[in-house]
N, C-alpha and C positions, 0 to 999 in steps of 0.2 A: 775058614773057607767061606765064601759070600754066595751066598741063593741066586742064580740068576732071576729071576725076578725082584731080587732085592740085591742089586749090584752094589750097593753104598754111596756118599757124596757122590758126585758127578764132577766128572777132572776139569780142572780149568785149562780149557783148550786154547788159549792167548795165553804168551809167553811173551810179555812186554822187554826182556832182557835177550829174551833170541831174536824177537825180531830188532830192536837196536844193534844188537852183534853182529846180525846178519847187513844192515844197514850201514855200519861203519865199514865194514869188510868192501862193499859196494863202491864204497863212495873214497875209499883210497884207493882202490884200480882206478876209478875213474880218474882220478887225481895221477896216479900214477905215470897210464898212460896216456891219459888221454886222447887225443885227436890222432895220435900213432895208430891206438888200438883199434877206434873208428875205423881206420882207414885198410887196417891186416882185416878187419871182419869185413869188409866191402870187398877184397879182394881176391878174400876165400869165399866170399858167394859167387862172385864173377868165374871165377877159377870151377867149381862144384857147375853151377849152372853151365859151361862150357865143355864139360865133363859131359855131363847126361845130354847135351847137345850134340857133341860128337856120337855117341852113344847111338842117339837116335837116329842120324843120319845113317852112321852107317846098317842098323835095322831096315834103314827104308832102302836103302841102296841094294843092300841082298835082298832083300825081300821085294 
């Protein structure tokens, strides 16, 4: 069992091989879908932001 004040080596906090896994994994959605996927995320913001817009109109309207 380790002392906490004498925790042992110090973990190496970079993971050179997680973060390239994570990196390819990135960059084949992107490839994937590309300019599709741009466009479903623009759509769903527009779509959520029109959401809490209706939302709030009708707040203001009752209220």
């Amino acid at each position: 069992m380790t002392d906490f004040f004498s925790p042992g080596p110090p973990a190496n906090s970079t993971d050179p091989g997680g973060h390239k896994a994570n990196h390819d994994v990135n960059a084949s959605k992107l490839h994937r879908e590309g300019a599709p996927g741009l466009l479903r995320q623009v759509s769903d913001l527009l779509i959520g932001i029109t959401i809490i817009g209706a939302v709030a109109a009708l707040l203001l309207w009752i209220f």
